[in-house]
C-alpha positions in Angstrom: 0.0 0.0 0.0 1.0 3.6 -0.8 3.3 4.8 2.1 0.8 8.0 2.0 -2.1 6.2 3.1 -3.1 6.1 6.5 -5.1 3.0 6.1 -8.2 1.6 8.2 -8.4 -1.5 10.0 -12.3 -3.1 10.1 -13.8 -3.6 13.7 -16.7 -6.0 15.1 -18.6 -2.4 15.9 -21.9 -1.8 13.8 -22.8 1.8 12.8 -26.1 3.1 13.5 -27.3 2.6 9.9 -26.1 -1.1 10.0 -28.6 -1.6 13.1 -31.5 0.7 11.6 -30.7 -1.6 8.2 -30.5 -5.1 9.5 -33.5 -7.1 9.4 -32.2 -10.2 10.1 -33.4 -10.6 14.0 -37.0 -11.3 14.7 -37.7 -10.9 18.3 -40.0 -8.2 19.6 -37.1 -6.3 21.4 -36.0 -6.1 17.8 -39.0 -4.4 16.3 -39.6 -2.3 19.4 -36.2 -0.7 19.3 -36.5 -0.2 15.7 -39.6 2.2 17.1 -37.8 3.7 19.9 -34.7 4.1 17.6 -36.7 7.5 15.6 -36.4 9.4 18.7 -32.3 8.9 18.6 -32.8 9.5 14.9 -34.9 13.0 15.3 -32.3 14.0 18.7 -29.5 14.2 16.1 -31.7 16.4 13.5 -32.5 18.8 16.6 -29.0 18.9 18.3 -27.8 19.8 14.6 -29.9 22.1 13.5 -29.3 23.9 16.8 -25.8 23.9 17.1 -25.4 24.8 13.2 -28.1 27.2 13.1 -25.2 30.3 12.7 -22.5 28.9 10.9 -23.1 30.2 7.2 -22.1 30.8 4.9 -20.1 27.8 4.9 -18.0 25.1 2.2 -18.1 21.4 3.1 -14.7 19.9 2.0 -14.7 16.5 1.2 -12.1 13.8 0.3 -10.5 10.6 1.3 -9.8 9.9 5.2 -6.8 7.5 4.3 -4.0 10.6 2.6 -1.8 11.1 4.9 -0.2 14.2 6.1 2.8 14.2 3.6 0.7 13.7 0.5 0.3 16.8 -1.8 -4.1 16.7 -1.8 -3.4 17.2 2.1 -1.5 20.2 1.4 -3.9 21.5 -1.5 -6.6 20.5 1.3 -5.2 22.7 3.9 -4.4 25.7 2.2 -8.0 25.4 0.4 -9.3 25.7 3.9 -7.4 28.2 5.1 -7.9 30.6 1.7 -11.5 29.8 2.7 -11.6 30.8 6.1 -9.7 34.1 5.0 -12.4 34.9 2.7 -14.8 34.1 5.4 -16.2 31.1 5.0 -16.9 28.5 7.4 -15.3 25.2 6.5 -17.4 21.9 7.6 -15.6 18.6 6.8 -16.6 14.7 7.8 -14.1 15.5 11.1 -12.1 12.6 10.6 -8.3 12.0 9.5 -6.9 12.6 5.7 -8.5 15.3 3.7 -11.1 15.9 6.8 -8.3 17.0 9.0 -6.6 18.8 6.4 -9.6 20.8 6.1 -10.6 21.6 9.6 -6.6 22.0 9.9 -6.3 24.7 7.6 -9.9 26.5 8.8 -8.2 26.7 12.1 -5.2 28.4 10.6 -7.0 30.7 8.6 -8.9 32.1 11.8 -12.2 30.6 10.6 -14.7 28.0 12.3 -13.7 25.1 11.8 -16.7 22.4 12.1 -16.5 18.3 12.1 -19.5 16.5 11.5 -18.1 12.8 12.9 -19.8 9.6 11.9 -19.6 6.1 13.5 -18.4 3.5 11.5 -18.0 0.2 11.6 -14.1 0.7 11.3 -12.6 3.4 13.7 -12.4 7.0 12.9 -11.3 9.1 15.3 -12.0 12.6 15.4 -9.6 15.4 14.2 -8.2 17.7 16.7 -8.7 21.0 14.7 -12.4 21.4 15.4 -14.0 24.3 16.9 -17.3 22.9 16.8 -17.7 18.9 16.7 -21.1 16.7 16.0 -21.2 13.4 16.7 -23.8 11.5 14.3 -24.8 7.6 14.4 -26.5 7.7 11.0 -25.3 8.6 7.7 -28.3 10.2 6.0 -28.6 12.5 9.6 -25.2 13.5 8.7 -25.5 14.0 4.9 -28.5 16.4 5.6 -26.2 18.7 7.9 -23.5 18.7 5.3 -26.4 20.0 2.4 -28.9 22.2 4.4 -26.0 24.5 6.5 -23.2 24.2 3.0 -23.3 27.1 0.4 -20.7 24.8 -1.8 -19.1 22.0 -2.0 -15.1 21.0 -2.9 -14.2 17.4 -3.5 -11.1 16.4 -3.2 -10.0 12.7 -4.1 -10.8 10.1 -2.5 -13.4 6.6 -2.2 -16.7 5.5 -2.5 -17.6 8.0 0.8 -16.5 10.8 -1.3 -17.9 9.8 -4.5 -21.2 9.4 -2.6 -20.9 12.7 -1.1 -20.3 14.2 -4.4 -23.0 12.8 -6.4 -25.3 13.2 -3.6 -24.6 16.9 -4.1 -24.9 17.1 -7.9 -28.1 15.2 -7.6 -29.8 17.9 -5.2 -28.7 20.7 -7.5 -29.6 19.0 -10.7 -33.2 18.5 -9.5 -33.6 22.1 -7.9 -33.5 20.7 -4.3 -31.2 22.8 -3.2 -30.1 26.2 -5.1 -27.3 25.8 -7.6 -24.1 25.8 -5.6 -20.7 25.7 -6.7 -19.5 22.2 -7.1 -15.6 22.5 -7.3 -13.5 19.2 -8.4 -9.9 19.3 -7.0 -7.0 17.5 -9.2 -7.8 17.4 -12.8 -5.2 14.0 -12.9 -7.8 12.5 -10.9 -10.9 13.5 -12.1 -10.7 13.9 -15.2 -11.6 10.3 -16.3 -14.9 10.5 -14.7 -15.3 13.7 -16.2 -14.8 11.9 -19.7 -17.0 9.0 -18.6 -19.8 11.0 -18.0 -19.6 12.7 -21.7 -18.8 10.0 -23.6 -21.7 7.2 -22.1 -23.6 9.0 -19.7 -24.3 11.7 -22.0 -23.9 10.0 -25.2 -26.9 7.6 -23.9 -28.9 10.7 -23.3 -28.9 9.6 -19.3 -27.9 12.7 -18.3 -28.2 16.1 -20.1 -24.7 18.1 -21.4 -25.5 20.6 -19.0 -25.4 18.7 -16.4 -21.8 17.9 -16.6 -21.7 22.0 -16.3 -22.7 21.9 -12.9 -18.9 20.5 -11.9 -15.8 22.7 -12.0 -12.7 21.2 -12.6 -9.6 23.7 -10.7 -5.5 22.6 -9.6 -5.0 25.0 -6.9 -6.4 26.3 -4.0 -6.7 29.7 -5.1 -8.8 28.7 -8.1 -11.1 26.9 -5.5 -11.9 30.3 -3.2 -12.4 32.2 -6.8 -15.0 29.7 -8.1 -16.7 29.5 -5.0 -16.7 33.1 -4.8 -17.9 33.6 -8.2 -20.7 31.0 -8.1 -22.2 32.3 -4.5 -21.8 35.6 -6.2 -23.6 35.0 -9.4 -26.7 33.3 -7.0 -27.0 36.3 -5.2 -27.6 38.9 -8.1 -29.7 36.0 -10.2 
């Protein structure tokens, strides 16, 4: 394995969307906990929604939790935060290690609020020191809905099926006019590029998606070109 990746080691712990999920036990303290489990579910959408309430605007950074502090999409990470925070922004990231530190890292350096939205997983992730404000979340879709409703953008750095999932959970909500048309910023054209391609040769080819829709992504290589299209994209909502 790449000397640059951190690496995670599975664990016998479930997640709290593995429990809501499974279906395979059959006993009545099974189905009753499955009823009581909502009110966990809707203390996580209050304690959110309180304790996020002020933090716009804000960009969520995304990207993979397994770079490690000497590889170069930490750097870009970190200094894409801290340009953020600079301009004012807050940053919110997944709060765990990789690109997630680099991000709350680099908010903390750029004087900004730095916010962690944590998740437990099946494997261990341990939160990030560089967070001003942390949430803890049990479920995934809880989580996801903090990231979206309280984000203003959105930059995607590389990383794994968590960040791919993160990303096109984003497009999705601003290609069907859920949520206002938000910059989407791709970081590190060698790495996206292919999927870029992919979607205009056979997604849009076979008329699944529309050319435009590729639009909705900006391709940049360095930090500064981040802050400028975020900047120019919450600027061009504003006077639309």
């Amino acid at each position: 394995m790449n000397r640059l990746l951190t690496g995670y080691r599975p664990s016998r712990r479930g997640s709290g969307d593995q429990s809501l999920l499974d279906t395979s036990a059959q006993s009545a303290e099974f189905v009753n906990s499955d009823t009581w489990r909502v009110f966990r579910i809707m203390g996580e959408f209050v304690e959110g929604f309180e304790r996020l309430a002020r933090v716009r605007p804000a960009v969520s950074v995304f990207g993979s939790a397994r770079l490690a502090p000497e590889h170069p999409y930490y750097s870009a990470a970190q200094e894409t935060a801290r340009l953020l925070a600079k301009a004012g922004f807050t940053v919110i990231t997944g709060g765990g290690p990789g690109i997630m530190e680099a991000g709350n890292r680099g908010a903390s350096e750029g004087g900004g609020l730095s916010v962690g939205l944590n998740i437990d997983l099946p494997f261990e992730q341990t939160a990030n020191p560089y967070q001003d404000l942390s949430l803890d979340h049990h479920y995934f879709f809880v989580r996801k809905t903090m990231f979206v409703k309280y984000s203003s953008a959105f930059v995607i750095f590389p990383g794994g099926f968590g960040t791919l999932d993160e990303l096109f959970e984003s497009l999705t909500l601003v290609q069907t006019r859920t949520i206002s048309n938000f910059p989407v910023v791709l970081f590190g054209s060698g790495f996206w590029s292919g999927l870029l391609q992919w979607l205009r040769e056979v997604l849009v080819e076979q008329g699944t998606i529309a050319p435009e829709d590729v639009d909705l992504l900006h391709l940049v290589d360095t930090p500064q070109d981040v802050v400028r299209r975020v900047a120019e994209g919450l600027k061009g909502l504003a006077e639309s």
